[in-house]
N, C-alpha and C positions, 0 to 999 in steps of 0.2 A: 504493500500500500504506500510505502516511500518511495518509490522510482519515480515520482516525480520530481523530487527534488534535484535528480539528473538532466533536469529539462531545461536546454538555456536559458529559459524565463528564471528558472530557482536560480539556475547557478548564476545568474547576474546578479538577481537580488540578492542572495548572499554573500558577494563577493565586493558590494556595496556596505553590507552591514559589517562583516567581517573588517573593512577599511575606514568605516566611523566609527567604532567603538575605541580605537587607538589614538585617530585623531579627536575625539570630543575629552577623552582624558587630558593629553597632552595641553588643549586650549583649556580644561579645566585647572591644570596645576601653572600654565602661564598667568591666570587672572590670580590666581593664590599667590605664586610669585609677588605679582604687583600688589596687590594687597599687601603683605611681609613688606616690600619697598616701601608703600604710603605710611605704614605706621612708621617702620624707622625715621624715617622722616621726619614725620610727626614728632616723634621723641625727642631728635637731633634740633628740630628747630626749637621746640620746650625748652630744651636746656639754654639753648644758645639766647636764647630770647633772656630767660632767667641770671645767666653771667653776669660779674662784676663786669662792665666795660675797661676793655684795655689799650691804650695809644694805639693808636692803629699801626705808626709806626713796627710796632712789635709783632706783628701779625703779618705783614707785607713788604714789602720791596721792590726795586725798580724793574722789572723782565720776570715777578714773581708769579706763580698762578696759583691762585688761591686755591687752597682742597675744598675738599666737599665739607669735609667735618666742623673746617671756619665757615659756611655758610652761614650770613644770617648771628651772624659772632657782634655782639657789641661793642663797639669800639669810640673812641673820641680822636677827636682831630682839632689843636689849636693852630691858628695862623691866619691870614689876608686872601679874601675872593679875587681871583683875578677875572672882573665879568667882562675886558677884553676880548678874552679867550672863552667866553661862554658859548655852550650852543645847543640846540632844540633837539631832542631825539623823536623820529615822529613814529607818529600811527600810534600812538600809547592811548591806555584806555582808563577814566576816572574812576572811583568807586562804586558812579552808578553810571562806568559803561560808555560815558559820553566820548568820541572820539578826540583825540589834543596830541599832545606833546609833552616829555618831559622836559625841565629846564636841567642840566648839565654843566657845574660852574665848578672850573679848577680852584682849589684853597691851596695856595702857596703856605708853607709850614715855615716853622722856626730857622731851618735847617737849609733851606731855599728849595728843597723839594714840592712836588707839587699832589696831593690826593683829587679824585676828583668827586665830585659831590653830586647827587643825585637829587635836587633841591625840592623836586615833588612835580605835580600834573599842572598844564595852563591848557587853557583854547588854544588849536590852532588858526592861525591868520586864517582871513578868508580866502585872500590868496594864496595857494600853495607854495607859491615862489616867495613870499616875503616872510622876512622874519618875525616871529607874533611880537605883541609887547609883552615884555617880560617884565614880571615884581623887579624892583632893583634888591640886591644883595646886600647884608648887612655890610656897614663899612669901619675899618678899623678891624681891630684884631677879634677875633669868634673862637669860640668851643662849639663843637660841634660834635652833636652824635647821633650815631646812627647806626646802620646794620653793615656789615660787611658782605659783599658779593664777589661773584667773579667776574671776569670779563665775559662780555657775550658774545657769542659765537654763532654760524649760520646753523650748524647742525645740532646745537642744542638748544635755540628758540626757535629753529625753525622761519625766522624771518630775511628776507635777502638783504645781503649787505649791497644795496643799489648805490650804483655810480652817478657823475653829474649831476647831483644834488645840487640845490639853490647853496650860495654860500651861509656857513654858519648851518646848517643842519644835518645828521647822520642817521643813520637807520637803526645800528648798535654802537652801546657804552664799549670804548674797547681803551684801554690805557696803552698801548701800544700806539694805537691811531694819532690818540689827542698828543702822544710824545712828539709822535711826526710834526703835527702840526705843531705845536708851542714851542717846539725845540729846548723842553728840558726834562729833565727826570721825572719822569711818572708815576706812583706808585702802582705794582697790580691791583686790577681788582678796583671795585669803586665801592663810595661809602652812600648807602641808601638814606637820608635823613630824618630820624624822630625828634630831635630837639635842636637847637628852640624852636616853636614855634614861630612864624614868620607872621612878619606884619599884617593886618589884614586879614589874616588866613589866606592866601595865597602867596606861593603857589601849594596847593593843595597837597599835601604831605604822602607820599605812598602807606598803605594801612601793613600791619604785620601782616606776614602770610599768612593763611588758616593753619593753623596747625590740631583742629579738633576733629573735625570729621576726616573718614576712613572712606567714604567712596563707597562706589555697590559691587566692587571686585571680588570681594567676599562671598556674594552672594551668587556674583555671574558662576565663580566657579564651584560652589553648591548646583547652579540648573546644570553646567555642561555634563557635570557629573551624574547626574540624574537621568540627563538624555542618553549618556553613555548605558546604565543601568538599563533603560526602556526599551533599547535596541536589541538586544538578545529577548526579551520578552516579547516583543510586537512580533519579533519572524516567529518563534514558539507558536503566540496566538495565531501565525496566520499558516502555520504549516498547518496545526491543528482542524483549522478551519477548512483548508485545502482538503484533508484528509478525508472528513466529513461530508463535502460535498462531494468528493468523490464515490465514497464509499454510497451515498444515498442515489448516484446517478444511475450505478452499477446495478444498484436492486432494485430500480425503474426498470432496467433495461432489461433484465429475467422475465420468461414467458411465464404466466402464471399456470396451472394443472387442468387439462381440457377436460371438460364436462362430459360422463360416458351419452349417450343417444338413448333416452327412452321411451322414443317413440314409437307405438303399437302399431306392427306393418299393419296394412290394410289388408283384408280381408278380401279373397278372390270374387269376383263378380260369380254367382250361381246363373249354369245352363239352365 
């Protein structure tokens, strides 16, 4: 009653199921992965958010690249804006989403080095090509602090570093770039700003990361797991089924037992 499962309908169907069952694991323990990654995370930025801040100086340096584990590290930085050298990073998005720019302002340090400062969100100009008006920069000597990050990259934001840009605007913070252009020492890495508050409230201050919720990775990979689970049951239910309809066709198709004839011959007509 199983030879049909030797029928190329079975054996594709099974040769389908036999090939998601490995890969629905697989993409189930990839989303547990990421899940495992977002908590770390999680924790990694808790702590770092929680640190004493420390000189930035002692965290970074000129051609340094910051790790992972100073991500989001609190640090301070004393010294002079050089808003010269300032410039707009675009396509950045405000806490409710609104399209702008960040402002981007070298703080020349004690030492004559330069950190660069991630000053918070503005509008962008209406014009694409012009440079927006920017908050002016405290002047005189500042403490500043804020988060430390690394330099941004195309392959880890994903955003294109485009060329021919209007003057004074870039697409990523990259301390190497702004070296080029200022022509002096750099620190790696920039310094994202929580304090002081700025005049005005603007320009709008970058908010902490989230660092509380987990995401639904957890969960995707509880369904693919599931799904993996279902697929050996769903062929079960449907060989089972197969079997049954077969077996009911078969005993349709048997002649039932002929009825003997009892019918009384007729009787000869009388000469």
């Amino acid at each position: 009653m199983y030879r049909f499962l030797l029928s190329r309908q079975w054996v594709i169907l099974t040769l389908i199921a036999l090939v998601l069952i490995p890969t629905m694991i697989e993409l189930g323990f990839w989303q547990f992965h990421r899940h495992e990654s977002r908590v770390a995370q999680n924790a990694l930025i808790a702590d770092n958010l929680k640190a004493k801040p420390l000189p930035v100086e002692q965290l970074t340096s000129p051609g340094h690249t910051v790790p992972r584990a100073d991500y989001w590290r609190q640090v301070t930085a004393t010294g002079t804006f050089d808003t010269a050298h300032e410039v707009v990073v675009r396509r950045r998005t405000s806490s409710d989403d609104q399209v702008g720019v960040h402002v981007l302002t070298p703080l020349v340090l004690r030492d004559g080095r330069i950190v660069l400062v991630n000053r918070g969100w503005i509008p962008a100009a209406a014009d694409q090509h012009a440079f927006p008006p920017v908050p002016p920069a405290p002047k005189g000597e500042v403490t500043v602090t804020g988060r430390l990050k690394a330099d941004e990259t195309t392959g880890a934001s994903g955003i294109k570093d485009l060329k021919g840009l209007p003057d004074r605007q870039v697409m990523l913070i990259s301390s190497r770039q702004q070296a080029e252009l200022i022509g002096r020492e750099v620190l790696g890495g920039y310094l994202e700003q929580s304090a002081p508050d700025p005049a005005g409230g603007t320009p709008e201050l970058i908010p902490e990361p989230d660092h509380d919720s987990i995401g639904p990775h957890m969960a995707y990979a509880v369904q693919w797991w599931l799904f993996a689970a279902g697929v050996p049951v769903g062929w079960v239910i449907l060989v089972r089924r197969e079997k049954r309809d077969r077996a009911a066709q078969a005993a349709s198709d048997v002649p039932g037992p002929t009825e003997p004839d009892t019918t009384e011959p007729e009787a000869a007509p009388a000469r």
